[in-house]
C-alpha positions as CSV (number, residue, x, y, z in Angstrom):
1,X,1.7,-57.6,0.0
2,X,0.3,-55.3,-2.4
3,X,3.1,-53.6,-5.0
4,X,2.6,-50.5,-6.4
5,X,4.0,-50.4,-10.3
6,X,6.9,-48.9,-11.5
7,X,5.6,-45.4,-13.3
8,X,7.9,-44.7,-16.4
9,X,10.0,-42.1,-15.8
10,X,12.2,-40.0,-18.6
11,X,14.3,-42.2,-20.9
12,X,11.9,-45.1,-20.3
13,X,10.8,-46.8,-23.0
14,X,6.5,-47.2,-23.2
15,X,3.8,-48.8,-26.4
16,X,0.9,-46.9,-27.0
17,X,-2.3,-48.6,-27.4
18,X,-5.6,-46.8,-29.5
19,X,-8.7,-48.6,-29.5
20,X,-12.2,-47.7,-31.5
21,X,-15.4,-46.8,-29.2
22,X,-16.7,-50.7,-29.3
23,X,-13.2,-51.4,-27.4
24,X,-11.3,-53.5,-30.4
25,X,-7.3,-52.5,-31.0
26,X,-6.5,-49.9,-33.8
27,X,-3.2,-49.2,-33.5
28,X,0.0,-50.0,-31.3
29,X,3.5,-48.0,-31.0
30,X,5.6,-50.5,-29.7
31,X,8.0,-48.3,-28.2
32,X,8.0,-45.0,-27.0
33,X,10.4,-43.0,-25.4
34,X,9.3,-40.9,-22.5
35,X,9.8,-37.6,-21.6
36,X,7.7,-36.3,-19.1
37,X,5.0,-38.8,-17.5
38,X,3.4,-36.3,-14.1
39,X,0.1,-37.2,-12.7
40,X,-2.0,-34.9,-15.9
41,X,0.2,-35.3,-19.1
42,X,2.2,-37.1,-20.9
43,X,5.1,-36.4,-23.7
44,X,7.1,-38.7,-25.4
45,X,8.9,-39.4,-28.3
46,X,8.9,-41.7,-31.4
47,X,11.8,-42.6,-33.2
48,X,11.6,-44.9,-36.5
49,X,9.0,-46.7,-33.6
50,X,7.1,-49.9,-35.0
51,X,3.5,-49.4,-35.5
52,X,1.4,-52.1,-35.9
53,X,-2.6,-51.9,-37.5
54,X,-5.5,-53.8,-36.1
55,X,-4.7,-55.7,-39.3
56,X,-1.8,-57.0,-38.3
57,X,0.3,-54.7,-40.8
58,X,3.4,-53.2,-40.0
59,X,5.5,-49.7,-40.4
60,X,7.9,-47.9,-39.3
61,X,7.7,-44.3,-38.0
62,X,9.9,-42.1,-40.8
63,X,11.4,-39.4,-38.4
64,X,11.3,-38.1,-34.8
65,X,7.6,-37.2,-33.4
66,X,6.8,-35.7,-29.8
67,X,3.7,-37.2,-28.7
68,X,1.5,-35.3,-26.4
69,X,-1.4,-36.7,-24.3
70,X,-3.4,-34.5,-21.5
71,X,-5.2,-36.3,-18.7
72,X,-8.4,-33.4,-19.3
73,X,-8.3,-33.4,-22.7
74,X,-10.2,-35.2,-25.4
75,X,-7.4,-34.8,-28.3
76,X,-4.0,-36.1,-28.5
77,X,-1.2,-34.7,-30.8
78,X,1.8,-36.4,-32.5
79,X,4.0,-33.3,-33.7
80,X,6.1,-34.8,-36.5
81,X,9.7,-32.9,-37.1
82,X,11.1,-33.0,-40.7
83,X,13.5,-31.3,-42.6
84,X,10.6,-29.6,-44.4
85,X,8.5,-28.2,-41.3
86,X,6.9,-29.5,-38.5
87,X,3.9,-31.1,-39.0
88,X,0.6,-32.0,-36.7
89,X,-1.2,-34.8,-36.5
90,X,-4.1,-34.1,-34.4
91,X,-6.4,-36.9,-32.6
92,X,-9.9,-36.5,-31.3
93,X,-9.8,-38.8,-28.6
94,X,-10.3,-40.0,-25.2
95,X,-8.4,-39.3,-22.4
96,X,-5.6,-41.5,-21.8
97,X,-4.9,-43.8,-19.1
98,X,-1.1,-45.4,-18.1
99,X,-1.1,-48.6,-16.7
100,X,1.4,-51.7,-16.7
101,X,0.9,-52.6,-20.3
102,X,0.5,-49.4,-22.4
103,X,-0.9,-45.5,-22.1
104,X,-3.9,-46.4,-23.6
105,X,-6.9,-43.8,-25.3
106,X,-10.1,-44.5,-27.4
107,X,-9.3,-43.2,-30.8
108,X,-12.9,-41.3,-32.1
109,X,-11.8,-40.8,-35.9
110,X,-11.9,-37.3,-36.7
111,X,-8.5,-35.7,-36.9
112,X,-6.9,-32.4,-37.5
113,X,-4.4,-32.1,-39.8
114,X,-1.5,-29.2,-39.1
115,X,0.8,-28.6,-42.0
116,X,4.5,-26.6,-41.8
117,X,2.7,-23.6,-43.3
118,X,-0.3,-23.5,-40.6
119,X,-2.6,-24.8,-42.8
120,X,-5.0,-26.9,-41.5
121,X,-7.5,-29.3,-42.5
122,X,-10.1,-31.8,-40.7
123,X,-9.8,-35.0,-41.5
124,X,-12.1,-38.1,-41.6
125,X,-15.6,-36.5,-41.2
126,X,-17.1,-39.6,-43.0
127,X,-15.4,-41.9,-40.7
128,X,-16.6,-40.3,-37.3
129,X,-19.6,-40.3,-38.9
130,X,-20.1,-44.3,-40.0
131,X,-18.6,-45.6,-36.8
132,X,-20.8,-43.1,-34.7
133,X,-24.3,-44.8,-36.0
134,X,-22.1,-48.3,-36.2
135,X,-21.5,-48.0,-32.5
136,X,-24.0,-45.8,-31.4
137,X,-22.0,-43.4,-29.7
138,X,-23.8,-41.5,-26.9
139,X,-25.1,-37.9,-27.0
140,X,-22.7,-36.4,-24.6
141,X,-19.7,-38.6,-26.4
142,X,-20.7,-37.1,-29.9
143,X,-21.0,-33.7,-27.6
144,X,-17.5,-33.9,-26.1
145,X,-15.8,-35.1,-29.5
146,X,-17.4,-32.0,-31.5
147,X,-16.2,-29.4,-28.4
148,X,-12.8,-31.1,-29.0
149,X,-12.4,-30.0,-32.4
150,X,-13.4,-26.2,-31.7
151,X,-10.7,-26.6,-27.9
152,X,-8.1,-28.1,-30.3
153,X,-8.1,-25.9,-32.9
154,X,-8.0,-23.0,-30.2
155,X,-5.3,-24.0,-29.1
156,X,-3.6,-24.5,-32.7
157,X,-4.8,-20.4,-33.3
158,X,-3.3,-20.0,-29.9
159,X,0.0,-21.7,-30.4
160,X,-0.6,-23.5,-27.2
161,X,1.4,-26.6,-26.0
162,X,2.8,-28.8,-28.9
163,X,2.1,-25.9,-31.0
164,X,4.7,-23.9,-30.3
165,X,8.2,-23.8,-31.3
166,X,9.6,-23.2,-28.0
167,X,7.7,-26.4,-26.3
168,X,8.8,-28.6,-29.7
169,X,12.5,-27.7,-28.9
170,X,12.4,-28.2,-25.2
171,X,11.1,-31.7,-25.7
172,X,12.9,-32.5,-28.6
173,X,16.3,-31.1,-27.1
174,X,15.3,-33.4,-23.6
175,X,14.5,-36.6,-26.1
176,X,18.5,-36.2,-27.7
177,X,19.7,-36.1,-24.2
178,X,18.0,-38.7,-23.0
179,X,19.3,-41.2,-26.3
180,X,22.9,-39.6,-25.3
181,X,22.3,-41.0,-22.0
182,X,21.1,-43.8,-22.6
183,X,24.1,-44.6,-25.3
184,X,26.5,-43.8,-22.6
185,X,25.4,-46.7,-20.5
């Protein structure tokens, strides 16, 4: 008899997996609260979360971070709330798939950088560019990546999704209720 898994629902508790183009590891969250997890996107929540590098380093997240991940979209974004600002941390990346062990994406380098005053800066240019002539990454890959960048910051201009206040309080309000919750039991 075939079992369908469990999907995480709100207040579960998920890693997150990144991986480089030639399929190695880069980068796990081992746990990762969720907040919304519906058939296109996925938001969650890290909380002094361990990270571990491909290297086998370790760190701990310094404050709360709503992490955002679209099903259509080739960028994922960790919105990190301190007492000085919110802060983006924008991924160009693949789309992201759930499964039993981890929501997993391909990380492709180049970032975006969103600072508390709106600033913002691209980030790792020389990085994107090394691994894409180490790995050879196809035409419509390096294609996609570059359309990212422009989408992305489009919708940083914009102030669409996890750039907006009003979705960064939703989620972050939902994220204490849930640790309330889950503090009660």
């Amino acid at each position: 008899m075939n079992r369908k898994s469990k999907k995480p629902r709100a207040g579960d508790y998920i890693a997150i997996k990144s991986y480089k183009h030639d399929g190695s590891l880069h980068r796990t969250w081992r746990d990762t609260m969720v907040l919304k997890n519906s058939d296109d996107e996925f938001i969650g929540c890290n909380d002094h979360t361990l990270v571990i590098e491909d290297d086998g380093r370790r760190w701990v997240t310094r404050e709360p971070a709503i992490v955002y991940f679209h099903k259509d979209y080739w960028f994922n974004v960790v919105t990190m709330i301190r007492k000085g600002g919110v802060s983006n941390y924008c991924n160009i990346a693949s789309p992201y798939v759930l499964d039993e062990e981890a929501l997993k994406y391909i990380d492709y380098d180049l970032d975006v950088k969103v600072y508390p005053n709106g600033d913002r800066k691209l980030l790792d240019v020389d990085e994107y560019e090394r691994f894409s002539h180490r790995w050879h990454y196809p035409k419509d890959t390096d294609q996609i990546v570059r359309a990212s960048v422009l989408n992305l910051i489009e919708w940083i201009d914009a102030g669409i999704g996890p750039f907006s206040d009003e979705f960064i309080n939703i989620w972050y309000r939902r994220y204490q209720e849930l640790v309330q919750r889950n503090n009660q039991r």
